[in-house]
N, C-alpha and C positions, 0 to 999 in steps of 0.2 A: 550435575553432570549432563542431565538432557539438553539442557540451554545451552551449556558449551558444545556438546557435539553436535546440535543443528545449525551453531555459529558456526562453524569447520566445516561444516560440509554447502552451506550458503555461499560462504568465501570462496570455496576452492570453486566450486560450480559458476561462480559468476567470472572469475578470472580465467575457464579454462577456453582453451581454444587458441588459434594464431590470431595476429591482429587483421582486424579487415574497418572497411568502412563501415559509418555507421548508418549502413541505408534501408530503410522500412520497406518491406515488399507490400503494405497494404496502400489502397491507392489512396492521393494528398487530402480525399477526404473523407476515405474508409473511419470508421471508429476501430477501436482495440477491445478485444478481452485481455485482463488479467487475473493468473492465478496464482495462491501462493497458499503453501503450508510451513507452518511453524509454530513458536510457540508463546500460545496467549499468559497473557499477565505471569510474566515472567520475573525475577525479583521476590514474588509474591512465595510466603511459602505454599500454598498450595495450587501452582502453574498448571497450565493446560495443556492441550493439543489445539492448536488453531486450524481453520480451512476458510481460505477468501476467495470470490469471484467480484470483478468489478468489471464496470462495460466505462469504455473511458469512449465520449462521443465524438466524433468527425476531428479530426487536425485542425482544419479552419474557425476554431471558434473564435468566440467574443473576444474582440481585440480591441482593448480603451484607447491602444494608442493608436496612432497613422504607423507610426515608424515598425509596425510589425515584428518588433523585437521579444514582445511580451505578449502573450495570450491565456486568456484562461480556458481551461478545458472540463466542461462537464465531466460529472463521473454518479453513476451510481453503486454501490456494492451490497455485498452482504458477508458476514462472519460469523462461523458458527464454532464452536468449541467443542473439545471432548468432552464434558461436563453437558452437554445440551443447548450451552444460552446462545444465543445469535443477537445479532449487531447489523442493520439494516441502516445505510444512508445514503446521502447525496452532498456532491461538494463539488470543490472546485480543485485541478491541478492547474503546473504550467511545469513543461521539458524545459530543461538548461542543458542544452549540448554541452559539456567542457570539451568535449575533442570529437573527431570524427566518430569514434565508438563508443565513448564513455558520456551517459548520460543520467542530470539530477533530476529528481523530477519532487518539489514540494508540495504538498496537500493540505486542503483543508475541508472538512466535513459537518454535514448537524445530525445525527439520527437516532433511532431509536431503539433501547437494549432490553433486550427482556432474560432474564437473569435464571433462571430454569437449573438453580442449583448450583452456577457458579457464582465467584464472589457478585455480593452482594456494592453496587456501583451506586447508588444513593438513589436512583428515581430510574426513570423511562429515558427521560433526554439527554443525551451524553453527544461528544463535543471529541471528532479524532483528526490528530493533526498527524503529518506523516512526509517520510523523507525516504524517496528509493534512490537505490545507485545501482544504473544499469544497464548492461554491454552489451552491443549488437550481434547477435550472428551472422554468417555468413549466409542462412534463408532468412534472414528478413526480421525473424524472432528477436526477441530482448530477454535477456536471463539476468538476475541483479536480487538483489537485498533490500527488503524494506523495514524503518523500524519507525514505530506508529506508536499514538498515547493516545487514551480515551477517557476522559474524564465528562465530570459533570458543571467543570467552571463556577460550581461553588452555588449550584439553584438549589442545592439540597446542603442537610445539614450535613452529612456523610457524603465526603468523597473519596474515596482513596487511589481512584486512577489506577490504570493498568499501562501496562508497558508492554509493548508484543515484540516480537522480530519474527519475521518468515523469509523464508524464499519463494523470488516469485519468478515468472515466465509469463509472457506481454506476447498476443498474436495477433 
């Protein structure tokens, strides 16, 4: 019942509002915070409370191609849980406008988890891959959904991987 009601209130929160452009008040090569609460290893019978902060670095980043279509984007975070355990990494995004307002934005990470009495993730090194969808305000902010998997890619004999979802806000 928790998961579904933090889905319900993610949803409605990231659709609420009239339509406007999707234009970021921070400058073209300001970095972002974001934050987001929801809930960790979810699926799982014994789910958590999740809380994240990520610093996502300058707009301008590393761009493999000329055509500037595609960029990747530094990010560092951290996640910490109701349970105690936290989840520290570094990785890579890139923004996919689909419309003037609505934006994807896919992730990739390597970090490291230290378990502090919640489920138990097989080792230290664990591996989170991640997909937000997320609408612009009308100040500049981003509000949207993200739903993220942290696994250990199989270095250890025990994986069992988690599954999060949160809501998050981008400034």
């Amino acid at each position: 019942m928790r998961t579904g009601s933090t889905i319900l209130i993610a949803l409605a929160l990231s659709v609420a509002g009239a339509p406007v452009q999707a234009r970021d008040t921070q400058s073209q090569h300001a970095g972002s915070f974001s934050i987001g609460v929801g809930t960790f290893n979810m699926g799982h019978s014994h789910s958590s409370g999740g809380f994240g902060l990520e610093y996502r670095l300058e707009s301008r980043s590393w761009r493999p191609r000329e055509s500037g279509r595609f960029c990747l984007i530094p990010t560092f975070g951290i996640t910490g849980t109701s349970k105690e355990a936290f989840f520290a990494y570094a990785g890579f995004r890139t923004d996919l406008d689909l419309t003037r307002r609505w934006r994807l934005t896919p992730g990739f990470a390597v970090g490291a988890y230290d378990r502090n009495g919640d489920i138990d993730l097989g080792g230290p090194i664990e591996f989170r891959s991640s997909l937000d969808v997320s609408s612009a305000l009308r100040n500049g902010m981003r509000i949207g959904v993200t739903l993220y998997h942290v696994s250990n890619a199989r270095l250890y004999y025990r994986n069992p991987g988690i599954n999060a979802l949160a809501f998050i806000q981008t400034f």
